[in-house]
C-alpha positions as CSV (number, residue, x, y, z in Angstrom):
1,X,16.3,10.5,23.1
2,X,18.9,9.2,25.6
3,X,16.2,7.4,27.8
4,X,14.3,5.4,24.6
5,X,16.4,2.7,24.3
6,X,16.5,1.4,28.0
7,X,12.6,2.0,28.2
8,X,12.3,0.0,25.3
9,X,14.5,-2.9,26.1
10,X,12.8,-2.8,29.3
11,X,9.4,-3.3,27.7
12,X,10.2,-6.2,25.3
13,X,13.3,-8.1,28.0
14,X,12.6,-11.5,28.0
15,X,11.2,-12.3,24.6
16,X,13.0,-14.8,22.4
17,X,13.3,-15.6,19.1
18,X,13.7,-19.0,17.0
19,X,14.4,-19.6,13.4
20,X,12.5,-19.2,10.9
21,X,12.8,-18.8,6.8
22,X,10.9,-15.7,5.1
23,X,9.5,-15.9,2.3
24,X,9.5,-13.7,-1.0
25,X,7.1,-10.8,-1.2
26,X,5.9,-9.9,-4.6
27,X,5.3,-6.4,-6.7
28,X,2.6,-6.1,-8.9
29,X,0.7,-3.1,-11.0
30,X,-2.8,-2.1,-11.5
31,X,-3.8,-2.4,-14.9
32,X,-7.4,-2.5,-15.0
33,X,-9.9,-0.4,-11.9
34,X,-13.6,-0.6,-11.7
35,X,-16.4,0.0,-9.5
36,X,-16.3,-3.2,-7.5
37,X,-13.0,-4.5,-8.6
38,X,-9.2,-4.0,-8.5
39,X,-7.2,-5.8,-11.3
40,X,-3.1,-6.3,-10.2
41,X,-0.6,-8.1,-12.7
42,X,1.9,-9.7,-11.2
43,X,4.4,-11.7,-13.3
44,X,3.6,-14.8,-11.6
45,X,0.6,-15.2,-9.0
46,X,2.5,-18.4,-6.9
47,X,2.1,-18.6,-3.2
48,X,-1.2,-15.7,-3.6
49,X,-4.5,-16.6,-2.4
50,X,-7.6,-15.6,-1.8
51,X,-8.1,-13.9,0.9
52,X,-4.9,-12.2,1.0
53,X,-4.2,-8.4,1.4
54,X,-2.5,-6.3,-0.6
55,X,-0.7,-3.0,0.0
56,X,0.6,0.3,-1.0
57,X,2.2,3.6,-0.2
58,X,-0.1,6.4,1.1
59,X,2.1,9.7,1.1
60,X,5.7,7.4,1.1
61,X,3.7,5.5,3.9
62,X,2.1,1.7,3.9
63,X,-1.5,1.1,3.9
64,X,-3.9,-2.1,3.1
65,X,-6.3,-1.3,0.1
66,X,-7.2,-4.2,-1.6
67,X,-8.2,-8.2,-0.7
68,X,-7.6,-10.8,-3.0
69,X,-10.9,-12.3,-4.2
70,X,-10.0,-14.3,-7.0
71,X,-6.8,-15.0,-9.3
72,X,-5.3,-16.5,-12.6
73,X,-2.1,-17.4,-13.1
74,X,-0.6,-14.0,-13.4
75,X,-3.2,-11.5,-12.4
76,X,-5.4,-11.2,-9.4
77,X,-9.2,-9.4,-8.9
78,X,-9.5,-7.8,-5.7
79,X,-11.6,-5.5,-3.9
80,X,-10.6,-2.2,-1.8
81,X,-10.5,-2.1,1.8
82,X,-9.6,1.6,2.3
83,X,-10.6,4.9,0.9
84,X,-7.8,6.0,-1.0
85,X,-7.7,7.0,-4.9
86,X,-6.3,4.2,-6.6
87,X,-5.5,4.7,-10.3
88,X,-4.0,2.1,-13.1
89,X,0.0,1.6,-12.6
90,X,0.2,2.1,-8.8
91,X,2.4,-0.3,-7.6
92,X,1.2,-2.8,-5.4
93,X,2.6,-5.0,-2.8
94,X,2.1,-8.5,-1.5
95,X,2.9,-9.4,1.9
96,X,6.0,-11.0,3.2
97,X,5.1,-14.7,3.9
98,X,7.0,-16.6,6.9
99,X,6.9,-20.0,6.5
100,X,7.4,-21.9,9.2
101,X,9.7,-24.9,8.9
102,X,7.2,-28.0,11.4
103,X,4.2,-26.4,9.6
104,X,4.5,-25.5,6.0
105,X,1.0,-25.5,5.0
106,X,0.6,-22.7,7.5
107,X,1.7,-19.1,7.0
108,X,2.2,-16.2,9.4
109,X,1.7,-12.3,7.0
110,X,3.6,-9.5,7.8
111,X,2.7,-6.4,5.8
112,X,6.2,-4.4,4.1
113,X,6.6,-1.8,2.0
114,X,6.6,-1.8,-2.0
115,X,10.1,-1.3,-2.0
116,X,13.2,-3.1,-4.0
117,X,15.1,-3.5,-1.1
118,X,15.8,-7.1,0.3
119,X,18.4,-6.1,2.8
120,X,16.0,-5.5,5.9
121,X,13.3,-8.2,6.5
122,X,10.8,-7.9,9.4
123,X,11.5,-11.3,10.3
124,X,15.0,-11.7,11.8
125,X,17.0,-14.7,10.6
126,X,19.9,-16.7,13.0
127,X,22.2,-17.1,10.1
128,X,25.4,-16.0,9.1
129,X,26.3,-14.3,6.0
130,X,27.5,-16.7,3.6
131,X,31.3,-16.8,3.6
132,X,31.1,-16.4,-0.7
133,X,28.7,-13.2,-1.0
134,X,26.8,-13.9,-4.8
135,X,26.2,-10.8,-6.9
136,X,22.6,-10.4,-7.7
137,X,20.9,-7.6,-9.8
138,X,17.4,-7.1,-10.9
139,X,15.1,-4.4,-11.7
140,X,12.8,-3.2,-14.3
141,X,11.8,-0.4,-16.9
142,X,8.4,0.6,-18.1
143,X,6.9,3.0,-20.1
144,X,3.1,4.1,-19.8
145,X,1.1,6.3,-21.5
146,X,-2.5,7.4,-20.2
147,X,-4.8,9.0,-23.0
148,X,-8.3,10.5,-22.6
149,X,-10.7,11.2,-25.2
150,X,-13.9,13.2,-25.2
151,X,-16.5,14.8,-27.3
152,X,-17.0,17.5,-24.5
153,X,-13.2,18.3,-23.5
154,X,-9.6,18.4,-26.1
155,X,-7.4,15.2,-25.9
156,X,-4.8,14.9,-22.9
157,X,-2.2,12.0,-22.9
158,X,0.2,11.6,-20.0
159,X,3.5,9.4,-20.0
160,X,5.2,7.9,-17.1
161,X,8.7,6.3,-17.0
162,X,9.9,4.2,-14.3
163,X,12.8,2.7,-13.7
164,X,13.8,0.4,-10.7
165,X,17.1,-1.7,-9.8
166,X,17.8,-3.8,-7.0
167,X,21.5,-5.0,-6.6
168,X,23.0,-7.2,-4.0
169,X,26.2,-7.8,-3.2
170,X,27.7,-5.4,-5.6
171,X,30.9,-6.9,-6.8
172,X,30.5,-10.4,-4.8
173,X,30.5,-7.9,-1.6
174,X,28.5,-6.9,1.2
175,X,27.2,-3.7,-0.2
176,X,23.9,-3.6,-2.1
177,X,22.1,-0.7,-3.8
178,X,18.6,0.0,-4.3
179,X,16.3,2.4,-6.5
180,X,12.9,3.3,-7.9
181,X,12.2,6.4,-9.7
182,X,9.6,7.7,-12.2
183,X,9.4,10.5,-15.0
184,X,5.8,11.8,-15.5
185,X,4.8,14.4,-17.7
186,X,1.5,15.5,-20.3
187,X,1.8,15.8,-23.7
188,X,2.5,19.6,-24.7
189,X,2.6,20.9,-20.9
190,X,6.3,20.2,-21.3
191,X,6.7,24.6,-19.4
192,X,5.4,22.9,-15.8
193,X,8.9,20.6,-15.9
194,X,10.9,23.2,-17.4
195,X,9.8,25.7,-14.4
196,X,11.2,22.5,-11.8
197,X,12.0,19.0,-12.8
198,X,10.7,17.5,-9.8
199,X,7.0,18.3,-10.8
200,X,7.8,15.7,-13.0
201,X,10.8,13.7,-11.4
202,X,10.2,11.6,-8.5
203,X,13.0,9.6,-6.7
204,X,10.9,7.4,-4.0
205,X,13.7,5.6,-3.1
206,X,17.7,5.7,-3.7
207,X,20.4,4.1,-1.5
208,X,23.1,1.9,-0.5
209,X,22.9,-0.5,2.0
210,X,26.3,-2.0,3.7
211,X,25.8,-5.1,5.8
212,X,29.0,-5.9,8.1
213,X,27.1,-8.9,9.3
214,X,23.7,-10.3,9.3
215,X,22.9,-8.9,12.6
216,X,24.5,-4.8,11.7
217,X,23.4,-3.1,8.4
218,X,23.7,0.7,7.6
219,X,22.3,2.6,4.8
220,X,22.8,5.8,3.2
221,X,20.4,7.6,1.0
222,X,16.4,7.8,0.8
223,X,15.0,4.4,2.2
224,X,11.7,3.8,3.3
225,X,12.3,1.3,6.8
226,X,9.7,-1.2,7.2
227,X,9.8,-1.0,11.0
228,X,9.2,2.9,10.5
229,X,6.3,2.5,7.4
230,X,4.5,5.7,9.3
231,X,7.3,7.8,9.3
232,X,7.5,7.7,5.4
233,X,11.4,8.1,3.2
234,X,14.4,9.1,5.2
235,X,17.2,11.2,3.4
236,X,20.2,10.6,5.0
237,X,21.1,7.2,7.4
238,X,19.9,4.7,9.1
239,X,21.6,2.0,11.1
240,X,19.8,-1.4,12.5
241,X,21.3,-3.8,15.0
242,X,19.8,-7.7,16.2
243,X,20.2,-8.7,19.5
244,X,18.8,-12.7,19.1
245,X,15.0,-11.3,18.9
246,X,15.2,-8.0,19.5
247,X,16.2,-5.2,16.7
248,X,17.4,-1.7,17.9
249,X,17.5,1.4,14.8
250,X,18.4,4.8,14.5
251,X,17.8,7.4,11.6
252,X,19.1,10.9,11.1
253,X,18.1,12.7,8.5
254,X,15.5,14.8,6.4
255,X,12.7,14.7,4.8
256,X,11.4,14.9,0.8
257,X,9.9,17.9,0.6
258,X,6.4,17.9,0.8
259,X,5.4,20.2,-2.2
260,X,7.0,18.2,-4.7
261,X,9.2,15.4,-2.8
262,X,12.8,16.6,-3.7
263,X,15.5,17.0,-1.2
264,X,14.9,19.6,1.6
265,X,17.5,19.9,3.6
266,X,15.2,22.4,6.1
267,X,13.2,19.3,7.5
268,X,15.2,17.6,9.8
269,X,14.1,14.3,11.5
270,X,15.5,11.9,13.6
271,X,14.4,8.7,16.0
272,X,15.0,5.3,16.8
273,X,13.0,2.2,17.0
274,X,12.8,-1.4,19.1
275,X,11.7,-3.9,17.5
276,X,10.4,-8.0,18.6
277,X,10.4,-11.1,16.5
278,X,9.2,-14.4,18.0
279,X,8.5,-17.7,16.4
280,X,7.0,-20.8,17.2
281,X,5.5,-23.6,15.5
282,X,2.3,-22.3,16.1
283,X,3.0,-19.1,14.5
284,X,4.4,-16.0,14.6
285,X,4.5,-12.7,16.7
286,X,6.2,-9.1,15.7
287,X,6.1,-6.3,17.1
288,X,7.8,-2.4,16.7
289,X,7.5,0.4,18.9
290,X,9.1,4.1,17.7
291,X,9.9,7.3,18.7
292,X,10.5,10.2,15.9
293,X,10.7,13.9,16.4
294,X,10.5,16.1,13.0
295,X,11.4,19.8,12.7
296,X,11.2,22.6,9.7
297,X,14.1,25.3,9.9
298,X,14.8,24.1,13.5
299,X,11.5,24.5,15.0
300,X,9.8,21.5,16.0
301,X,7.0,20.8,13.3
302,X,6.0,17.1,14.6
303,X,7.0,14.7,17.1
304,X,5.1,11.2,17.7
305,X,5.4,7.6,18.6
306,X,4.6,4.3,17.2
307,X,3.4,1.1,17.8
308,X,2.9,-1.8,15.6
309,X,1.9,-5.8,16.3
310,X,1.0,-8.4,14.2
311,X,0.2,-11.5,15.4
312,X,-0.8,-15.3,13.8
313,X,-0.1,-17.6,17.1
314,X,-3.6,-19.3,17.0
315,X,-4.1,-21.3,14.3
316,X,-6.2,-20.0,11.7
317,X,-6.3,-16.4,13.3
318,X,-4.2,-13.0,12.2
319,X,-4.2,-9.9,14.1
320,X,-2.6,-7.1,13.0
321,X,-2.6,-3.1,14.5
322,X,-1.0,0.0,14.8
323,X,-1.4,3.3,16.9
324,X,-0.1,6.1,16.6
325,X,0.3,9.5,19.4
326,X,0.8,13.0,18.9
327,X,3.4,14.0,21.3
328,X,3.5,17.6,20.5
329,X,0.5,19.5,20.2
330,X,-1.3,22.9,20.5
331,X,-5.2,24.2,21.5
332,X,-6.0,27.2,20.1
333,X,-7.0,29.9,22.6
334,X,-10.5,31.1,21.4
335,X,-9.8,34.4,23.5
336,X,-6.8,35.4,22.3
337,X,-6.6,33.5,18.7
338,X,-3.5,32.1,19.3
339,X,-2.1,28.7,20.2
340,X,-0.8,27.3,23.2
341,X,1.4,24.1,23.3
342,X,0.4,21.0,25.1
343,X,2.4,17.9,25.0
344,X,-0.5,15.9,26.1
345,X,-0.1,12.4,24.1
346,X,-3.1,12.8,21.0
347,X,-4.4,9.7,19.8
348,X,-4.3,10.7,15.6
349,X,-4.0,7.2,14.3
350,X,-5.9,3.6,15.1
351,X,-6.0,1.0,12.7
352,X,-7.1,-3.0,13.8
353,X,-8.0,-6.0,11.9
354,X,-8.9,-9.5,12.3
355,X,-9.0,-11.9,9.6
356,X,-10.3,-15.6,11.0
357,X,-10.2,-18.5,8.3
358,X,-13.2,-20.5,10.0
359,X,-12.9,-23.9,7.1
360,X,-10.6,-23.9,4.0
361,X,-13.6,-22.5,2.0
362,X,-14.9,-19.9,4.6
363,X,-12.7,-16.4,6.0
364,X,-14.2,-13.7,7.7
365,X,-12.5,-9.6,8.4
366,X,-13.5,-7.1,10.5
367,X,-11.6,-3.8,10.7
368,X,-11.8,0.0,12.4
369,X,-10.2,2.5,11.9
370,X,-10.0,6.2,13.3
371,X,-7.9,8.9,12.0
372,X,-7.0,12.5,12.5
373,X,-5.2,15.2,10.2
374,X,-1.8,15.0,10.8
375,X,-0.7,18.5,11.5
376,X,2.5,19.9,10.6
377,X,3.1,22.4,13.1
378,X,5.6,24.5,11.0
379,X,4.7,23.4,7.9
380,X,0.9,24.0,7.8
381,X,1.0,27.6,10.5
382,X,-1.0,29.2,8.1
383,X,-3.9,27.0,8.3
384,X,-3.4,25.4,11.7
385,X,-6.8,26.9,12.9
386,X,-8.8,25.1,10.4
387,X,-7.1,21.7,11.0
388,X,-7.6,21.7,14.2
389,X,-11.4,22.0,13.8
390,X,-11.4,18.3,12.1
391,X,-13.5,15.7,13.9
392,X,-11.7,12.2,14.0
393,X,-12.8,9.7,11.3
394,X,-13.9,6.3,12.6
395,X,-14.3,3.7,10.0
396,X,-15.5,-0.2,10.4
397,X,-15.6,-2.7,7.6
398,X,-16.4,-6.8,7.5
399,X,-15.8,-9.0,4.9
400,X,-16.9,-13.0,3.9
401,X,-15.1,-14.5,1.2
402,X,-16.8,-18.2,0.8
403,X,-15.7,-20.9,-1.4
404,X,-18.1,-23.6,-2.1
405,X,-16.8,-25.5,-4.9
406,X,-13.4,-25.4,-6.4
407,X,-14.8,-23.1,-9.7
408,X,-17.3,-21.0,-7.4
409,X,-16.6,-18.3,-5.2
410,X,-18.6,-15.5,-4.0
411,X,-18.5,-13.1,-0.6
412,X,-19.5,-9.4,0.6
413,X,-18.6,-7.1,2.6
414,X,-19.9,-3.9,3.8
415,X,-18.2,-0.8,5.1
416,X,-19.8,2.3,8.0
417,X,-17.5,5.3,7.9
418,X,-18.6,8.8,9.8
419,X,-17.3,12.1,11.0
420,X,-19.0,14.5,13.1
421,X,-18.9,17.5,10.5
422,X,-20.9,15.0,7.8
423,X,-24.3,15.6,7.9
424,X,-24.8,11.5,7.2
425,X,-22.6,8.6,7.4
426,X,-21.1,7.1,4.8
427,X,-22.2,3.7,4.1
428,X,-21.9,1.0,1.3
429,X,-22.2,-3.1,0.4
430,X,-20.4,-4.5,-2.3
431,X,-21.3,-8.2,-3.2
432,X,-20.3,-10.2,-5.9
433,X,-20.5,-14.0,-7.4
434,X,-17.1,-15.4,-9.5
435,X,-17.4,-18.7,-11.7
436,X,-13.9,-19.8,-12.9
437,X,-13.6,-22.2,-16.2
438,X,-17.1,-21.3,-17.1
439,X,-17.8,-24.7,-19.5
440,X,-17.3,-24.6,-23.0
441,X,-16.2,-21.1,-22.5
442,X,-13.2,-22.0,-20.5
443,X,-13.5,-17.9,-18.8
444,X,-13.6,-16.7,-15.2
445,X,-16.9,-14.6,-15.2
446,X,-17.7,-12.4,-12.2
447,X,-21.1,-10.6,-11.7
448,X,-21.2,-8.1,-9.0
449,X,-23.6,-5.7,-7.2
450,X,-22.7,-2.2,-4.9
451,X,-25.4,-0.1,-2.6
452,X,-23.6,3.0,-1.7
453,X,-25.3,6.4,0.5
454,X,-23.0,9.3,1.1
455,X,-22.9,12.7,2.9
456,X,-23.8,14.0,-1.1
457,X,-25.0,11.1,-2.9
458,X,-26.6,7.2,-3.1
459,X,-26.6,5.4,-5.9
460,X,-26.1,2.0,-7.4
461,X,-23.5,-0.1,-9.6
462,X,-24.1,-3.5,-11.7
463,X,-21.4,-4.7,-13.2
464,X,-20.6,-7.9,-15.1
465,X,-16.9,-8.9,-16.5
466,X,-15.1,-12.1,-18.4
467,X,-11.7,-12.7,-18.0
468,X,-9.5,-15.3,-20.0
469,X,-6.0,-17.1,-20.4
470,X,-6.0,-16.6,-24.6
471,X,-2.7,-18.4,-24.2
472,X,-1.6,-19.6,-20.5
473,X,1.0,-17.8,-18.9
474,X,1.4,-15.0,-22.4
475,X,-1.9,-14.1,-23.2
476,X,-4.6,-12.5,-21.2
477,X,-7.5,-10.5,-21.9
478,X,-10.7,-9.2,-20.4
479,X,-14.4,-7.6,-21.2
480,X,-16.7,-5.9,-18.9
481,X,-19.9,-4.0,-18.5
482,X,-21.4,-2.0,-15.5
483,X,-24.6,0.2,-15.5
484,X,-23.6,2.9,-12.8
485,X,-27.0,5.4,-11.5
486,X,-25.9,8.2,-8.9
487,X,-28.6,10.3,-7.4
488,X,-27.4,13.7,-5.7
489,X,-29.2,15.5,-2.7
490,X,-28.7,19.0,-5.0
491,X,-29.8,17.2,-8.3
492,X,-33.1,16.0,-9.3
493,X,-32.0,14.3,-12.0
494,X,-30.3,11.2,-11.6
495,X,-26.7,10.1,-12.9
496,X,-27.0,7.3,-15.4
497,X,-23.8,5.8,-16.9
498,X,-23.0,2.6,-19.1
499,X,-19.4,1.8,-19.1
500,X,-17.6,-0.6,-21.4
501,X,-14.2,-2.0,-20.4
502,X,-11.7,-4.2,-22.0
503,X,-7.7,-5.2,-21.2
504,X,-5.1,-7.1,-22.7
505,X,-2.0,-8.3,-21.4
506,X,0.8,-9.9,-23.3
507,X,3.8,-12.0,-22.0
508,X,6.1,-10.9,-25.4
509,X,9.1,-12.5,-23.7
510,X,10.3,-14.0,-20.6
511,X,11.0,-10.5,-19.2
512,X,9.0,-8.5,-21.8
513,X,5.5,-7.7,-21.4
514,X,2.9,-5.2,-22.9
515,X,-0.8,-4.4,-22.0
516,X,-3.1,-2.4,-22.7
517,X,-6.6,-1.2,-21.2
518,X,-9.4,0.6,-22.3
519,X,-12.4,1.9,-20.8
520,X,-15.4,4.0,-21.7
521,X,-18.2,5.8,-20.4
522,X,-20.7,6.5,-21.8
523,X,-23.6,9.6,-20.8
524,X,-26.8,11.2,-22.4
525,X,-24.8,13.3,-25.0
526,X,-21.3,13.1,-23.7
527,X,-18.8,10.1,-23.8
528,X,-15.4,9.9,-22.3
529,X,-12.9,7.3,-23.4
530,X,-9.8,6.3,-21.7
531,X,-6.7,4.2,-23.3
532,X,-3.7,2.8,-21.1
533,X,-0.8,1.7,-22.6
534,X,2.1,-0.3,-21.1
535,X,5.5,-1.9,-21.8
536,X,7.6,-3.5,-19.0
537,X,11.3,-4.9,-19.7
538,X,12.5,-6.7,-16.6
539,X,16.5,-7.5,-16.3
């Protein structure tokens, strides 16, 4: 570790920075999933458009999963760009805006984490702390309640309580706390928390940040650091310096553990990171390069590096990317059964996209992606043999978004994902066509169309939806239909579903707000119904 920092400062010497003024990033919910579409409340859609991508935490890490395709004023329909689960009350992310000061109709994205924090922004800032340091605290309590209904199956109803707090400047001074924490538990099934709370309890983040000056912050606690998204939560601290455009961090700490994300005091990990900010009135430019090595009871379970760019310095154009090498590895010996180490850098992780806004009403995507299992050395010995065996995943998808009129919008995209043990790749194209004020109605109506073949399945989804400001910026509600028809390479006789779908969201007070969510399904002989219930007090 005592070499990193001059290789780094070697790498990125010479780079400057100049001022520039970030902008706020904003937390929303998923209240409302289909086939083809993602629904995310926000409490107020201002400075989202479409086009833009949204994000989340994979496994206390970030990923993109959905684009913005459409929007009212406090909700947004989107479609996913990734292949992970997504389920109603994830917590969603916007990204952090830069606007730059000669160009303000243009806007450089940087992706951050879903966190409360507001102490540590990707974007350095040449500005001293003010000389009177304001308290300011925010934060937010919900309760949700998931209920299922069937005439094949018994009832099952799942609560969740979260509870999140930002505070700056604690007592008008330079330290600021931060916190996000949920409760989950089923109905009757109360034995699975009684045998360890932390099936139930989850603490995602929880620290205290002290800033002695803009440039030299240090936290204690579990933070997730943007410049380390891959890394995931850190128990114990980290420390970030600026150097004009240049940021140097440490961490030392553990890790949550990975059965049920308490503290584990066993999985040690510690690194450091060098990050670059540059600015111009063309754009902007940041980069992060990292270096983290991970243990379980000593032993070394994972080390790896990683590198991270995103780029908007031609006009119109975003780049962003990440990459990401094994540094300590093992081949099994097929001879002997038993594994040999090789330190060998191992490509695990690629991820690249291009988003190019060619007129104000036409922007086109392209991503890849390829992807390994990420093997715990330690951690997963027992079944190190069979991870090993995965083929990489390699993944491409391109998107059009295309707005003719200022009520019309429609786009597609289309997504090729294969690994070498499926027998057949995995293909699909969604399309869709969204009127907004529909006349007389005064509804956003959105009709929609997916083709999808898997390793197991093909199949095909129709969907139609309407979607409504009942009363502008307190009352919003929603109807839907899709006709879904699955056919499976075992099955000769085909899947054919109707579904039903309906939400409401209600703005009871300026910081008070309800909705609920219903969906069914409905089957030859079997029907499932599904209720979501929320209530959200923000303070």
């Amino acid at each position: 570790m005592k070499h990193i920092l001059p290789v780094f400062l070697l790498i990125f010497l010479g780079l400057s920075l100049k001022g520039n003024t970030p902008g706020e990033a904003k937390e929303g919910t998923i209240s409302f999933i289909t086939s083809q579409n993602v629904y995310v409340k926000f409490q107020s859609t201002e400075n989202i458009t479409v086009g833009d991508t949204l994000f989340m935490m994979q496994e206390a890490k970030i990923i993109p999963v959905l684009i913005v395709k459409d929007l009212s004023s406090i909700s947004c329909v989107c479609t996913p760009v990734s292949t992970k689960p997504l389920h109603v009350k994830d917590k969603i992310s916007t990204q952090r805006k830069v606007f730059n000061p000669a160009k303000s109709n243009e806007v450089a994205v940087q992706p951050i984490i879903p966190s409360v924090s507001k102490d540590v922004d990707i974007v350095s800032v040449k500005k001293d702390l003010p000389k009177k340091l304001k308290e300011d605290i925010s934060g937010r309590i919900s309760l949700s309640s998931y209920s299922n209904f069937s005439n094949v199956s018994d009832i099952s109803q799942r609560m969740r309580y979260t509870f999140s707090l930002n505070a700056q400047n604690i007592g008008n001074t330079k330290l600021s706390g931060e916190t996000y924490i949920s409760f989950v538990h089923k109905i009757n099934e109360w034995s699975e928390v009684k045998d360890d709370i932390f099936n139930a309890l989850k603490i995602y983040s929880l620290a205290l940040n002290y800033a002695f000056n803009n440039n030299n912050i240090i936290s204690v606690g579990r933070k997730i650091n943007p410049r380390l998204s891959s890394v995931g939560a850190v128990d114990g601290l980290q420390y970030e310096t600026k150097f004009k455009s240049l940021t140097v961090g440490l961490i030392a700490g553990t890790r949550p553990d990975y059965l049920n994300y308490s503290f584990n005091a066993d999985l040690v990990q510690y690194g450091g990171y060098l990050g670059h900010d540059y600015a111009t009135k063309n754009g902007n430019m940041q980069s992060s390069l990292a270096l983290v090595e991970q243990l379980n009871n000593g032993n070394t379970d994972r080390r790896f590096a990683y590198f991270q760019h995103s780029n908007s310095l031609i006009k119109n154009l975003y780049f962003f990317g990440s990459v990401e090498f094994d540094l300590y590895n093992k081949v099994m010996n097929e001879a002997e059964n038993t594994l040999t180490q090789n330190n060998t850098p191992d490509l695990s992780n690629l991820y690249v996209s291009l988003r190019y806004k060619v007129v104000k009403q036409l922007s086109l995507s392209l991503s890849y992606s390829a992807r390994k299992n990420i093997i715990y050395y330690e951690t997963y010995k027992d079944i190190v043999d069979r991870l090993l065996e995965a083929a990489t995943t390699e993944g491409y998808m391109f998107q059009v978004n295309f707005r003719p009129g200022k009520n019309i919008s429609l786009g597609a995209n289309t997504g090729y994902r294969l690994s070498k043990q499926d027998p057949r790749p995995s293909k699909n194209l969604y399309s869709y066509l969204t009127f907004n004020k529909v006349p007389w109605l005064n509804v956003t109506a959105t009709i929609s169309a997916t083709l999808l073949e898997t390793s197991y399945q093909s199949g095909s989804i129709y969907s139609v939806g309407i979607s409504r400001d009942l009363i502008p910026g307190k009352f919003n509600g929603g109807l839907g239909y899709r006709y879904v028809n699955y056919k499976f390479l075992n099955f000769e006789k085909p899947l054919v579903q109707n579904m039903a779908e309906m939400n409401l969201t209600w703005r009871l007070m300026k910081k008070l707000s309800c909705s609920l969510n219903y969906e069914g399904t409905f089957e030859k002989n079997r029907n499932y119904d599904r209720i979501y219930i929320n209530i959200t007090q923000r303070f």
